[in-house]
N, C-alpha and C positions, 0 to 999 in steps of 0.2 A: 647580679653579676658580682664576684668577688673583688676584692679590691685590694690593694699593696700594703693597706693599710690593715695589721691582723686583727689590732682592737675595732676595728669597722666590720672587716670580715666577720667574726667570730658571730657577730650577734642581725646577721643580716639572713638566718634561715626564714624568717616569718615564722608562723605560730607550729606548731607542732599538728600531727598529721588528727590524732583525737580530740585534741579541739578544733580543729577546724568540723570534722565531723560532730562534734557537741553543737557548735555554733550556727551548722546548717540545719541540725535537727529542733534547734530553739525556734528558727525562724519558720521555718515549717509550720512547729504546732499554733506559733504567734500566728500566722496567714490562714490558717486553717479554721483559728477561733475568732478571726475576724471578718470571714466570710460568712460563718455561721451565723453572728450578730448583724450583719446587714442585710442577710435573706429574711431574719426575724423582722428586723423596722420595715423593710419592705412589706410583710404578709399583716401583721399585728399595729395595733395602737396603744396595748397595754403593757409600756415596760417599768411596772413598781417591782417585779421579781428579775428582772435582768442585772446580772453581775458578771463586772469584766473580769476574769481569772487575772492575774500575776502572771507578769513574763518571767519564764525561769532564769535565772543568772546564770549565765554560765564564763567563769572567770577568766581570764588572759593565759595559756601558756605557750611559751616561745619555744621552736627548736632551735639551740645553740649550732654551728657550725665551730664542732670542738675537735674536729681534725688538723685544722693548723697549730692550736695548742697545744694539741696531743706530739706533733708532729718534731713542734718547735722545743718541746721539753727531751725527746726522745734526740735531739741533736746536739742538748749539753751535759750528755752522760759523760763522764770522766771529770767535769768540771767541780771546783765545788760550788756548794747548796748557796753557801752566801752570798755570791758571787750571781750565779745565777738569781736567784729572787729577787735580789737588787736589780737586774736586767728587768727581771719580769715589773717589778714597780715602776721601774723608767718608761717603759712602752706601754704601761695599761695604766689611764689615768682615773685610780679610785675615788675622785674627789667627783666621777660621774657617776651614775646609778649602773647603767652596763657594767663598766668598768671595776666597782666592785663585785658587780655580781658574778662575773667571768673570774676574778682573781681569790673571790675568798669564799667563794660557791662549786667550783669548777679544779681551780688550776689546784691552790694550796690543797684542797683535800685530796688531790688524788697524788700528794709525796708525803711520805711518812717516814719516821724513825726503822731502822733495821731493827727488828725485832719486838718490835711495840704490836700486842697484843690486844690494846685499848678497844680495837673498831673488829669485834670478834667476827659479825657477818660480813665485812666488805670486804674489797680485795684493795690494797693500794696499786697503783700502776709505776711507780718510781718510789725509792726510797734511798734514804740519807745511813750512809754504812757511818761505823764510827770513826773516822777520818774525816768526817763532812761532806762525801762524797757524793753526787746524787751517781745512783745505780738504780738497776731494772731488781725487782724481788726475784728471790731463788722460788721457782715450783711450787703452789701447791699440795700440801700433802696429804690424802685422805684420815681423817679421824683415826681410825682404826691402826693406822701405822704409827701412833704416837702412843700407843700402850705404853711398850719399852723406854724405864726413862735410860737417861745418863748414866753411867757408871760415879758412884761417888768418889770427886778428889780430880774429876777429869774437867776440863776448861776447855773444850772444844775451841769457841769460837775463837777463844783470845791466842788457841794453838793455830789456827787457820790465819789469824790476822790478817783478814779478806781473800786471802789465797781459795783456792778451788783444789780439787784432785781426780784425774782420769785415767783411764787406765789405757797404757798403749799394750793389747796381748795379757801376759800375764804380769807386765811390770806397770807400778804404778808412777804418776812422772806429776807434780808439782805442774799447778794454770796459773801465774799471776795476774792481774788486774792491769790494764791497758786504760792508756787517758782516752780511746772512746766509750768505755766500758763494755770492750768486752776482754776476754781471757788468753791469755799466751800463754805456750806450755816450756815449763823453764827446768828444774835441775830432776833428777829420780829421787825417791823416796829412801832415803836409808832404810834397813834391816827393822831399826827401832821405830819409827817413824811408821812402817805400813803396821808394826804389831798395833801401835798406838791407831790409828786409822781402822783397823777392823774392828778393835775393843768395843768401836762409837754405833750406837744401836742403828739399825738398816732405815728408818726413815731419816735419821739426821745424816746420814751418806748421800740418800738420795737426795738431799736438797742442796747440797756443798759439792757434787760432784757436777765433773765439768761435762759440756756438752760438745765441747771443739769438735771441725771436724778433724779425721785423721788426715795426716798429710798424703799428699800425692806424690804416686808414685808412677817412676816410666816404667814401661814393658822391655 
């Protein structure tokens, strides 16, 4: 049963669903080559050739219950990063074994720098924009859409300064950044502004553009 406590919580799933399966399959062949040996002393008198095999090891692993964490990081988007991990050092006491292994196995790696390319196969799940901000990563974008680079002399991101862009019809309209993190749509795009905006190769659009819905409208 879960508990109010999230660093309690976190680490109370018991072992993971394959080792528990490893662990019954160890005891198995252990039972099974121990049966063998006691029908032998029962039939036989001669055990100079009798050798008891090795039990296989099969090591510890835990399933974390990393839905609270996941849960609890996803509720201080808009905040910043220092501010939050300080929280997170407050409530998970690293000076236990758990409690490092949930924070510096777990929570820390899964927020990253905006734009840090360091961890080429993983996906981060939150990352630090350059304000210090923690936010959710923009998209995904298949290999093949990053042919096309940059135009040289353009500074995309530092032109966005966290801003978004969607398109309401055929006009485009400026999404700023909201303290929960997510996107409010704020002024239109100048003339210059959208030439500027289409110049930027189509995969770097599609990860800066915004997803809002469009507003509701009465009948």
């Amino acid at each position: 049963m879960a508990t109010k406590n999230m660093a309690r919580t976190v680490i109370e799933g018991g072992r993971a669903g394959y080792n528990k399966w490893q662990r019954r399959s160890s005891n198995a062949r252990a039972r099974a080559c121990e049966r063998n040996i006691e029908a032998r002393l029962r039939r036989e008198t001669d055990f100079d050739d009798l050798v008891i095999p090795e039990r296989v090891h099969v090591r510890k692993d835990f399933r974390d219950k990393l839905g609270p964490t996941r849960r609890w990081l996803r509720s201080q988007l808009g905040r910043p990063w220092d501010l939050v991990r300080g929280e997170l050092f407050a409530r998970f006491d690293t000076r236990t074994t758990p409690g490092r292994h949930i924070v510096f196995c777990h929570m820390l790696p899964s927020v990253g720098e905006e734009g840090d390319v360091s961890c080429k196969y993983c996906r981060r799940e939150f990352v630090v924009d350059a304000r210090g901000i923690l936010r959710t990563p923009p998209p995904r974008v298949a290999s093949w859409e990053r042919q096309e680079p940059i135009p040289a002399g353009l500074d995309p991101c530092g032109w966005l300064d966290g801003r978004r862009v969607g398109a309401r019809g055929p006009v485009l309209f400026w999404f700023t950044p909201t303290p929960a993190g997510a996107y409010r749509q704020a002024g239109r795009l100048t003339h210059e502004e959208c030439v500027y905006w289409r110049a930027l190769p189509q995969w770097f659009r599609k990860q800066h553009v915004s997803t809002a819905p469009l507003p509701f409208k009465r009948n």
